[in-house]
C-alpha positions in Angstrom: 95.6 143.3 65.2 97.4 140.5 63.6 100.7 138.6 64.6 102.9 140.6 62.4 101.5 143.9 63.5 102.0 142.8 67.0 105.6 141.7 66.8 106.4 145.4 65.5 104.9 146.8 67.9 106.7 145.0 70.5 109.6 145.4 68.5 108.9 149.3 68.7 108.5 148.9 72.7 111.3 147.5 73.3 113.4 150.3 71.6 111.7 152.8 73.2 112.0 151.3 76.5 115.9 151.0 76.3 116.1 153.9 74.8 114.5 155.6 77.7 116.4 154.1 80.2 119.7 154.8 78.8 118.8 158.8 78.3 117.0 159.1 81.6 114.0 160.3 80.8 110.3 158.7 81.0 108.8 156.5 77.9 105.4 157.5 76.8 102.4 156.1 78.0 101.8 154.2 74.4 105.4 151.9 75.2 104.1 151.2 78.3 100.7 150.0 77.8 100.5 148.7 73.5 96.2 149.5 73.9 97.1 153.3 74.1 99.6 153.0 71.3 98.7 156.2 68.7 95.5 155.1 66.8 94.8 155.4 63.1 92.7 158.0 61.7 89.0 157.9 61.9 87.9 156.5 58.3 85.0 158.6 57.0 85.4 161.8 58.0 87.0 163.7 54.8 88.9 167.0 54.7 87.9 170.4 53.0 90.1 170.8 49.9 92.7 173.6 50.5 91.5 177.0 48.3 94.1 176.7 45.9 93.3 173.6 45.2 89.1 174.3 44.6 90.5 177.1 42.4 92.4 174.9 40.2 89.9 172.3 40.1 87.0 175.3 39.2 89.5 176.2 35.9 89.8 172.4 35.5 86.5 171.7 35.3 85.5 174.9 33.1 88.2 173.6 30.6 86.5 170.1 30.0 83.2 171.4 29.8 81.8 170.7 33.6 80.1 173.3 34.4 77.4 172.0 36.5 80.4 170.5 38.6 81.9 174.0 38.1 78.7 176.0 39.7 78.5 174.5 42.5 82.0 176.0 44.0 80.7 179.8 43.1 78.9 181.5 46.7 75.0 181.7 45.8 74.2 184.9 44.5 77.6 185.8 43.0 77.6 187.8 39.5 79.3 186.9 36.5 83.0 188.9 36.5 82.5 192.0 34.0 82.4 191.7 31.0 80.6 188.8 31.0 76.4 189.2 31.2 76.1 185.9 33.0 78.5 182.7 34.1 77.3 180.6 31.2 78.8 182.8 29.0 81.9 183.1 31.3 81.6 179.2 31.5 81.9 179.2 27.7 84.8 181.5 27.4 86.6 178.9 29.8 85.7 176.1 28.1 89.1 174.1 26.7 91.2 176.9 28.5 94.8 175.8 30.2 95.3 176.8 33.7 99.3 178.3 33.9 99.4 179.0 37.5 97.7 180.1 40.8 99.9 182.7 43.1 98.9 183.9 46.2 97.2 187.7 46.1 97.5 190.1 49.1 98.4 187.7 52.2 98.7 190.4 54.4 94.7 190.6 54.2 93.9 187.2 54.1 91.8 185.7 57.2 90.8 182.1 58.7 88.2 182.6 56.3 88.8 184.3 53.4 91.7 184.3 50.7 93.3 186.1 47.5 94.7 184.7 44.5 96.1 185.8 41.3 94.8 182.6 38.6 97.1 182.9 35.6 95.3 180.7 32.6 95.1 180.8 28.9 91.4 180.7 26.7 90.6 180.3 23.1 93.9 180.2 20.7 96.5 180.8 23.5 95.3 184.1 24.9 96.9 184.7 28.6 94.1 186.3 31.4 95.0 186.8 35.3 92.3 186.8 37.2 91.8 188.2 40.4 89.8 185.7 42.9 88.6 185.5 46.3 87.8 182.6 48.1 86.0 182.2 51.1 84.4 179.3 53.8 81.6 179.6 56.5 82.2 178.0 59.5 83.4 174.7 59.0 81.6 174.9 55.7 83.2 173.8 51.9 85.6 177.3 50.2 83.9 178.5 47.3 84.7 181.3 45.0 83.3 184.6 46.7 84.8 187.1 43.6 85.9 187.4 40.4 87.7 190.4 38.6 90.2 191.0 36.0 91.6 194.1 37.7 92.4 194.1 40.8 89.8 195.5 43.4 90.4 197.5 46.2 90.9 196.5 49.8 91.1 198.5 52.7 92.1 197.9 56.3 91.2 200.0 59.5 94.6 201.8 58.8 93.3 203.2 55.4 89.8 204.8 56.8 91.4 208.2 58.0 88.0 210.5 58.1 85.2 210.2 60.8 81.8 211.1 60.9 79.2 211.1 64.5 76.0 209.6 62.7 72.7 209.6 64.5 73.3 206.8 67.5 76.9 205.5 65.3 80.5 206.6 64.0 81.3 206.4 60.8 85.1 205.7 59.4 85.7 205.8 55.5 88.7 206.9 53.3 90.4 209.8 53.1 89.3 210.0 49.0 85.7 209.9 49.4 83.8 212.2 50.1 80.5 212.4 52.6 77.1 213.9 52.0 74.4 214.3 54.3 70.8 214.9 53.4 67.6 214.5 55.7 67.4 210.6 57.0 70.5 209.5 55.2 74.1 209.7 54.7 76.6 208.6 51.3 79.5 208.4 50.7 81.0 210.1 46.8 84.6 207.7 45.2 86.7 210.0 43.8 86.4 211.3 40.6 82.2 210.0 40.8 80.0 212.9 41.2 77.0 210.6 42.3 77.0 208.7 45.9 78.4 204.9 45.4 77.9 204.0 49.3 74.4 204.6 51.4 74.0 204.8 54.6 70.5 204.9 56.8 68.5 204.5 59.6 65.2 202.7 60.0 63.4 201.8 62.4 61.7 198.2 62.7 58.4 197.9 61.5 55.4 197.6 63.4 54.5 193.9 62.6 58.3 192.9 63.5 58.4 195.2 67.1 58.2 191.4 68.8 60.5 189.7 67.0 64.3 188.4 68.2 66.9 190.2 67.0 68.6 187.5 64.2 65.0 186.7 63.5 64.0 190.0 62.6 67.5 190.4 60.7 66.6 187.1 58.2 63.5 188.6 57.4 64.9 192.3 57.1 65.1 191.9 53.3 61.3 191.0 52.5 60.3 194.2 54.8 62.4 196.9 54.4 64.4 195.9 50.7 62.0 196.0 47.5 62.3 193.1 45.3 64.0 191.1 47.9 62.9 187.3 47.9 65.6 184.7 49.1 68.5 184.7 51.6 71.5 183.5 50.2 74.4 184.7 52.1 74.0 185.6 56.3 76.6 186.3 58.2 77.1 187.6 61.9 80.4 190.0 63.0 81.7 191.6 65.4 82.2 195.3 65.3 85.6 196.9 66.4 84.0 197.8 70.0 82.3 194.5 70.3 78.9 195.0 69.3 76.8 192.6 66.8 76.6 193.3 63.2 75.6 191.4 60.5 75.8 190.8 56.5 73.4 189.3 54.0 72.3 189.1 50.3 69.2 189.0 49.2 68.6 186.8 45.4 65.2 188.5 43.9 63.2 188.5 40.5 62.0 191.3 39.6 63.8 193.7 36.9 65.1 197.1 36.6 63.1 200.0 35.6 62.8 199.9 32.0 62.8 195.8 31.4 59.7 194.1 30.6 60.5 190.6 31.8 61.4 190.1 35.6 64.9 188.5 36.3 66.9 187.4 38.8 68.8 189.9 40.4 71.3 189.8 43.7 69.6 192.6 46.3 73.4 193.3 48.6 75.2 192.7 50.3 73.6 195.1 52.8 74.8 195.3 56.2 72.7 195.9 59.2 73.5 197.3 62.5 71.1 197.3 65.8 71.9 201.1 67.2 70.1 200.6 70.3 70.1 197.6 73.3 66.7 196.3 72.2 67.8 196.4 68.0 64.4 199.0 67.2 66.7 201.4 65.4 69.0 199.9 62.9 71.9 201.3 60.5 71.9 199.9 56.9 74.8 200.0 54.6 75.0 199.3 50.8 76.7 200.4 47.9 76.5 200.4 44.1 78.2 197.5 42.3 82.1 197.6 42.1 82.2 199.0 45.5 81.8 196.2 47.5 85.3 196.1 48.7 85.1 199.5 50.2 81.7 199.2 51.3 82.8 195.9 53.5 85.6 198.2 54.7 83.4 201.0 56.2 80.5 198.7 57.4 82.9 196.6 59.4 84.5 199.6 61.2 81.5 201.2 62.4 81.1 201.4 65.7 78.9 202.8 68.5 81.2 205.2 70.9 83.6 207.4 69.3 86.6 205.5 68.1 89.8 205.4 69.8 92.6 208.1 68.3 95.0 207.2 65.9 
């Protein structure tokens, strides 16, 4: 420490000294011994950037043309926002675009780990969009852009899931619009106004080659076993149901194409959510849904639980 920086600390002493002895009440520990004086911050370690703040730079660096910069703030195995086919073409569309403003979306559902926003910006000759954009961070992990819509999706609390349904070994909570079916082996769920099922519901058993495996072991490799075409993890994620048992979440990246294409491609397999039903996780629930209903779906799966709920 150097002369000057010791004379103001004295200096600092001193006044805190006097000043406790005229109001009668005890100086800290720092006034009395300068080595425990409040240190300076650790150089090195470096805080996450705030979720409004990746958001703007993610339009920032879409506008100059950064888009490698820009891809590494979207969660692996996100698609492209309809009606784009893929982010390079939504990359393009963004390119030289003006960001007006970013306003907080839905507060009342935000967590310690997952936000709304509602990103006001302008793209080709002036035209205004709002998107709609969720953010999320895992663990102590970097925020990165989790969705991407330019309507507004649904989200439901525990509050909004007014039916219930006694599964085999689980119960079942889903809105008051939708509609259940039940066929041998499986259950679904029907949206309003949809005449086919948009969320699935089932329960397998474990394989016979996985019988020995630990539970979160057998749960990374649940994809390859029990999901056609799945090939890489890209998202896993353990929760807590409302009655305290495990659950967990994960998305599968795979290549092979949809019936009808000639060429494999990359395609997301998820998010599916997985649920041991008994103490030593041989029977599982699975949960997944069509594409646009992953809102919902994350709704349901999160409020299943294994006793019957507590009334309303």
């Amino acid at each position: 420490m150097s002369v000057i920086s010791n004379h103001c600390l004295s200096r600092t002493t001193s006044w805190v000294l006097l000043c406790g002895l005229l109001l009668g009440f005890a100086a800290p520990a720092w006034a009395l011994s300068p080595s425990a004086a409040p240190q300076a911050p650790v150089r090195g370690i470096v805080a996450q950037p705030e979720p409004e703040a990746v958001i703007r730079a993610f339009i920032l660096q879409l506008a100059a043309g950064q888009t490698e910069q820009a891809s590494m703030t979207l969660e692996p195995g996100l698609e492209a926002p309809r009606p784009y086919s893929s982010w390079s073409h939504f990359f393009e569309a963004l390119r030289g675009g003006q960001l007006d403003r970013i306003e907080p979306w839905r507060k009342e559902l935000w967590s310690a780990q997952g936000r709304e926003y509602r990103v006001h910006y302008r793209v080709g000759s002036g035209r205004p969009v709002i998107a709609y954009v969720g953010i999320r961070a895992h663990g102590d992990g970097p925020w990165r852009v989790s969705s991407w819509s330019f309507v507004p999706q649904p989200r439901l609390s525990a509050k909004d899931l007014g039916r219930t349904y006694a599964g085999a070994g689980y119960w079942l909570r889903y809105p008051d619009a939708y509609r259940l079916r039940v066929t041998d082996g499986a259950v679904s769920l029907l949206a309003p106004g949809v005449s086919d099922p948009v969320i699935f519901l089932s329960v397998l058993p474990r394989p016979e080659n996985a019988r020995q495996m630990g539970t979160e072991e057998y749960v990374r490799q649940f994809g390859p076993l029990n999901i056609e075409s799945a090939d890489e993890l890209v998202r896993f994620e353990r929760f807590s149901l409302p009655d305290g048992h495990p659950a967990w979440l994960e998305t599968w990246q795979g290549l092979k194409g949809h019936l009808g294409e000639d060429r494999p491609r990359a395609l997301v397999v998820g998010p599916l959510y997985l649920v041991p039903l008994d103490p030593d996780a041989q029977h599982w629930l699975m949960i997944r849904c069509l594409p646009g209903y992953e809102s919902v779906l994350d709704a349901v799966a999160r409020n299943v639980t294994l006793s019957r709920p507590a009334a309303r």
